[in-house]
N, C-alpha and C positions, 0 to 999 in steps of 0.2 A: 834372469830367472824369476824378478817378481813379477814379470807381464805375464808369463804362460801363469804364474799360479792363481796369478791376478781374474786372469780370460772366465778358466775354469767358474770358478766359486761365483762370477756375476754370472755366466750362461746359467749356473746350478742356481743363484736367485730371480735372474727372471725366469724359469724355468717353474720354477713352483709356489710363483707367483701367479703363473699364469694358469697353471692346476687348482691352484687355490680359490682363482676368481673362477674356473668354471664348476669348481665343484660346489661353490655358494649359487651360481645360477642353476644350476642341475637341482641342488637341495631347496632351493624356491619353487622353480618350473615342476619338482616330481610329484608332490599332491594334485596339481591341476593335472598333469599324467594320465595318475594313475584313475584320479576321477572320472575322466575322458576314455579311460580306456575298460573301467567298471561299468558306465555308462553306456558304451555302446555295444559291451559284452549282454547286457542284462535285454539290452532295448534289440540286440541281433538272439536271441535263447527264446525272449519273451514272442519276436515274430518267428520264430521257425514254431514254438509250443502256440502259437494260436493258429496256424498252416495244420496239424496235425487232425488228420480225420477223427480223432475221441475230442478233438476241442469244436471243429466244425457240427462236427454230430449233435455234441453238448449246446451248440447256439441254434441248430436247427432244432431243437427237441424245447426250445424254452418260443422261439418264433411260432411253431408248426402248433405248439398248444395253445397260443394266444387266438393265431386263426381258427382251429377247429373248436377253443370254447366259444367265440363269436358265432358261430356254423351251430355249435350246440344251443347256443342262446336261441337263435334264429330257428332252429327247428322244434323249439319246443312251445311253438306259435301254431305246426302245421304239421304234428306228427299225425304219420299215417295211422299209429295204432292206437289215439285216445280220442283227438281232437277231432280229427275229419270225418271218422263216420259217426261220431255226437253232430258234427256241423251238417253232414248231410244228412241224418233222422231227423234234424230238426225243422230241413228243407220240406220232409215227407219223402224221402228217399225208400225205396221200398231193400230186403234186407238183401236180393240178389247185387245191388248197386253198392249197398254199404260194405257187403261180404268182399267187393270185388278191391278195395279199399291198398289193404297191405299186399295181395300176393297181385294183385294188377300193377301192384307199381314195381315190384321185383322182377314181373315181367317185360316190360316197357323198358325199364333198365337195362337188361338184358338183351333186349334186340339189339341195339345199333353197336353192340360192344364187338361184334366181330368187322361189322364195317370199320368202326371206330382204332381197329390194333391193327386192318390191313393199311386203310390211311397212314397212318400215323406209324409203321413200322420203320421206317427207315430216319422216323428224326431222333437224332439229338440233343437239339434244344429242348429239351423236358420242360424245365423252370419255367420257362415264356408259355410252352405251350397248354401248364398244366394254369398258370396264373389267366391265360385269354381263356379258359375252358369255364372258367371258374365265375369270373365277371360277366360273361354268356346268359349265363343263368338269373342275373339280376331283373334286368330287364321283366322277364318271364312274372317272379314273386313280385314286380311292383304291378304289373295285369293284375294278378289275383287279388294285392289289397284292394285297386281304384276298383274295378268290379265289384266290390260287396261297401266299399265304406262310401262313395261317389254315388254311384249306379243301382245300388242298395237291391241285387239284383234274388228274388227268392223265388220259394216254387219251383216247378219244373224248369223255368226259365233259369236258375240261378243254378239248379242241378246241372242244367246240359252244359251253362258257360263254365262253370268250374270243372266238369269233367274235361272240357276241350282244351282246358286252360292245361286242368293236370296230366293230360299225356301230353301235350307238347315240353310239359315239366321234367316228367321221367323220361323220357326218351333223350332231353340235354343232358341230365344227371347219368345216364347209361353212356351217352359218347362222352363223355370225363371219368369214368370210372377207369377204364385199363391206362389212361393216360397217370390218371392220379396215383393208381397203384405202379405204375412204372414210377410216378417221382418218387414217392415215398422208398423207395425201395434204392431211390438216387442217391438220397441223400441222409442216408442212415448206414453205420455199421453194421456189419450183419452178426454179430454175437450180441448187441443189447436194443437189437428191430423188437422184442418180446414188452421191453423196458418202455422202449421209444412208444408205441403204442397203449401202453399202458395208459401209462404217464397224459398221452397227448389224449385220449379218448375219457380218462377219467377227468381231465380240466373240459374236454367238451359236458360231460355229465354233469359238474357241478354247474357250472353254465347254463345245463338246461334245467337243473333245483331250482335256479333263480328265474329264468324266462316262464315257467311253470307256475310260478309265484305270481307274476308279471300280467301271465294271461287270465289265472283266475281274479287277480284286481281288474284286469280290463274288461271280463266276460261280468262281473258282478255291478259294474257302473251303471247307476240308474238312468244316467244321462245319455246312456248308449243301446239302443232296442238293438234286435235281429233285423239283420244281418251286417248293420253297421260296425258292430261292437269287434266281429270274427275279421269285420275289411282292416279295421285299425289294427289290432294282430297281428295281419299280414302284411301291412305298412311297414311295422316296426321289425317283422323278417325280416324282412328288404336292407331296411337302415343294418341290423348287424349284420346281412351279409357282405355288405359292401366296405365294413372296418374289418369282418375279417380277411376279405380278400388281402387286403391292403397289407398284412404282414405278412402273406405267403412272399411278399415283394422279398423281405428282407434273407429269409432262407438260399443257402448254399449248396449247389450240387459236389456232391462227394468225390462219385466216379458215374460219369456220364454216361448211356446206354451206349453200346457201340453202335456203328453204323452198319447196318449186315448188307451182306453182299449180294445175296439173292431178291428176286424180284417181288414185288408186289403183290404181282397175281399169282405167285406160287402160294399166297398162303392156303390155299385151301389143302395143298400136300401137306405141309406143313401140322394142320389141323387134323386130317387123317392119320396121320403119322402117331400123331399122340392120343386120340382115341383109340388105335386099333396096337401103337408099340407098348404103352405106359399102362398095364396091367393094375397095374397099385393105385395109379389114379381111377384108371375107368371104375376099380373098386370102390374109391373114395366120391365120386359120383355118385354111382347106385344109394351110397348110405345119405350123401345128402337130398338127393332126389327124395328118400321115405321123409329125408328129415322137413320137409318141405312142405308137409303135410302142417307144421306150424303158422303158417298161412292162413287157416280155414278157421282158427277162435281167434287171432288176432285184431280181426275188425271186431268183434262181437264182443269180446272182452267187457270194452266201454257200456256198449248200447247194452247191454244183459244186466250189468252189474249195477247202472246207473239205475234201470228202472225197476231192478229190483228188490233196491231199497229204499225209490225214492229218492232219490240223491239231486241237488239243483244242477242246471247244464255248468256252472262253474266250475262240478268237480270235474270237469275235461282237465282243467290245469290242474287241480288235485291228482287225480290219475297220473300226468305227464309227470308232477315232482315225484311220486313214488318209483315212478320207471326209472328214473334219471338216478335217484337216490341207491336202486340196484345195479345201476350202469356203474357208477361212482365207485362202489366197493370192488365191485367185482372187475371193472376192467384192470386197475392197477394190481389187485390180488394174480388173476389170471396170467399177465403181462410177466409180472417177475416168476410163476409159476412155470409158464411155456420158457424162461430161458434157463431155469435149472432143471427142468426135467422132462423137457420136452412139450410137444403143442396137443401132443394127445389128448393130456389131463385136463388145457382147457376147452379144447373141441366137447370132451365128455361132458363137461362142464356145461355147455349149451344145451346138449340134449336133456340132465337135470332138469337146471332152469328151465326148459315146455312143459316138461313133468309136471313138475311142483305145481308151476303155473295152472295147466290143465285140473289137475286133481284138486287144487285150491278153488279154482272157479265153479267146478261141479260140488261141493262139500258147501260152499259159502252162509254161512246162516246169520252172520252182523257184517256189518259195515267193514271193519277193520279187516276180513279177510279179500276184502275186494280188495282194499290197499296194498294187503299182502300180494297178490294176484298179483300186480305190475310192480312189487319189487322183484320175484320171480321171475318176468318178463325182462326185466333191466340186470338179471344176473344172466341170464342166457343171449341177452344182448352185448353184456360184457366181456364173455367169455370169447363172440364171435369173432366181436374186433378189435382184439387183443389178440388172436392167432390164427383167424380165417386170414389173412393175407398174408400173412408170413408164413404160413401151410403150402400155400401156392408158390409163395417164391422157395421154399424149400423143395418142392416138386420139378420146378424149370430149373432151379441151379442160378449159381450167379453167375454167369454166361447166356443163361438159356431165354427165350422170347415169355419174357412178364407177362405181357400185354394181352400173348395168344393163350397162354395157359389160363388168365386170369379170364376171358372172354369165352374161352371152353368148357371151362365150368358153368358158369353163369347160361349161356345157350343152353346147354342139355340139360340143365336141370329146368328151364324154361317153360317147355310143353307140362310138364307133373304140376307146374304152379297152376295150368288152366285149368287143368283135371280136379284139384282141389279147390281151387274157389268156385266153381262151377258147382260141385259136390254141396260147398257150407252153404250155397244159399239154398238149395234146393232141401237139405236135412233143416234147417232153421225153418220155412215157411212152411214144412211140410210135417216134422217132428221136435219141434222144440232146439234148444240151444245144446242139452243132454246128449242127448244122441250125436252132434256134432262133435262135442269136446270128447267124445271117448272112440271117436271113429278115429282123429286126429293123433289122440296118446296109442292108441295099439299102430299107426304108422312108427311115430315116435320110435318107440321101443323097437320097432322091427330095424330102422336104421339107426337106433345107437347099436344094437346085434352087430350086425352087418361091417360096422365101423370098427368095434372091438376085435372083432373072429376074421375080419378078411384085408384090412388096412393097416401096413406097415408105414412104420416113421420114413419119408423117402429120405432124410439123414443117412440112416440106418440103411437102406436098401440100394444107398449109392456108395457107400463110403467102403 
């Protein structure tokens, strides 16, 4: 009887003894556990929350502004509406050449854009192909500096190479356009695209306050005569366009364009299709077709206000910082404006800003209203690209061909751009700046009309 009782009570001590030892390694081993397993909770939560399209969006909206302030830097070296026709008056440019300035290049733009979305309708690869479109164009702005700072090239001679320079310029800048507005449109959310643009267009503005700053110290250097001082300018375009390319690198596509399944050469159904199906847009045409009419003071702006009050050629980059200065406000104003209340308000907003602008130019009696003038000019520029491209992808749908809708507009409104700068040089040589600037605001006003009383929100008109 003592060995059974015996048995028991040693199995019952080694027994929880052996519970005892693993429950001290258990009570060791569990902080490093639970550490291990806090750890790889945090570090598996932390990569799904950076996978999330509001966090992608969030890193392309901080990348996509560093490249387009570099772009903003870079074009407030070669803006078409202060710099180039001061640069070519100062050639002896006569005013039909200077006039043809702003709405010549919005033309040129616009050509290859319907080539440019049949090509290019069936890729996918946006990112690569929106980044090689991009670097394309370098090449081109480094011609234009060694041409003037090299080759020191002026007079008619220096007139014809930079005009050959500059449509081989815009016609690159027009086959990247539908490409570009397809990325953008890649890799952005579509409830804060208002935001996104805001945001990325007023870092291009403040960007150009400073390149603005940059060109009138370089244009004021005693050390730098004509046409050296505008080649260096366009040197240093060169250098930021090619850092800003370089962060388009780092941006991330959202949701990639599909791959459509129809062919090629059907675009021209296609295009048919939404001139003669899409009522609301063909509307939305007619009004910016009048709006278009903005064109015809925009080279004149400068050359008017410059030598009307005597003002030195450096205020070219004076002009460019006030523009940039209304770009600044108003694009982030506008941007958060189009995504609480729609893109109307900033569309309307555009046609203002010509107004003002207009009516400020004709009224001007000191200096400071010239100023005012291109901050006007950089409020209705703000307005445009804070929600002219998200007007359009609202129009096609997020499904719908970007590319062709964004190239549709841009073609038709096309032919009115030649009508109108045809127009300004021939009223300028013939009657004064006057008579220009108020042939232009009664367009104005006929197609802000037109915009308010006949164009619906296509939100609204699809939903």
């Amino acid at each position: 009887m003592l060995y059974p009782s015996r048995a028991p009570r040693q199995a019952q001590y080694d027994t929880s003894g052996r519970r005892a030892d693993l429950d001290g390694k258990l009570s060791r081993t569990r902080p490093v556990l639970l550490s291990t397993f806090y750890f790889l909770h945090f570090y598996l939560v932390s990569a799904m929350e950076a996978l999330t399209p509001q966090k992608i969006h969030t890193r392309n909206t901080i990348f996509n502004s560093f490249g387009e302030g570099m772009w903003g830097f870079a074009m407030a070296f070669h803006n078409m509406n202060s710099v180039i026709p001061m640069f070519l008056a100062q050639m002896g440019a006569s005013a039909f050449i200077i006039g043809l300035i702003p709405g010549g290049f919005i033309l040129l733009v616009a050509l290859p854009q319907l080539l440019s979305a049949a090509l290019f309708h069936q890729s996918t690869n946006i990112r690569n192909l929106n980044i090689g479109l991009h670097f394309a164009l370098t090449p081109i702005a480094f011609l234009i500096g060694i041409a003037f700072y090299y080759f020191e090239f002026t007079g008619q001679t220096g007139i014809w190479v930079y005009l050959a320079l500059w449509v081989v310029w815009s016609l690159g800048v027009g086959f990247l356009v539908p490409v570009w507005a397809d990325f953008l449109a890649s890799v952005t959310v579509t409830g804060r695209r208002g935001r996104f643009f805001g945001i990325t267009f007023t870092v291009n503005a403040i960007m150009g306050m400073l390149g603005g700053y940059v060109l009138k110290e370089v244009l004021s250097m005693e050390s730098l005569g004509f046409p050296k001082n505008f080649g260096l300018a366009f040197l240093i375009m060169t250098a930021a366009i090619l850092i800003g390319n370089a962060f388009f690198i780092f941006i991330k596509v959202i949701h990639p364009p599909r791959k459509k399944v129809d062919q090629v050469a059907h675009w021209w159904h296609r295009l048919k299709a939404i001139y003669l199906g899409d009522r609301n847009f063909r509307n939305y045409i007619i009004s910016r077709a009048f709006a278009a009419a903005t064109m015809m003071p925009l080279a004149f702006y400068g050359v008017d206000l410059q030598a009307r009050f005597n003002l030195p050629l450096s205020t070219a980059g004076t002009f460019t910082f006030f523009l940039v200065v209304g770009q600044a406000i108003f694009n982030i104003l506008f941007g958060y404006l189009g995504d609480l209340f729609g893109r109307r308000i900033a569309i309307v907003g555009f046609f203002v800003g010509h107004l003002l602008a207009g009516i400020t130019a004709l009224l001007a009696s000191e200096p400071w209203m010239a100023y005012l003038t291109f901050v006007f000019v950089g409020m209705a520029f703000g307005a445009g690209q804070s929600s002219f491209m998200v007007y359009v992808y609202e129009f096609a749908g997020e499904q719908g061909d970007r590319k062709l809708y964004y190239a549709a507009l841009d073609t038709a409104v096309a032919p009115f751009i030649v009508v109108y700068i045809s127009i300004a040089g021939f009223l300028v040589e013939s009657f004064g700046y006057a008579s220009m600037y108020s042939l232009s605001l009664v367009f104005v006003v006929i197609g802000l009309i037109i915009f308010l009383l006949k164009v619906k929100s296509p939100t609204a008109t699809t939903a």
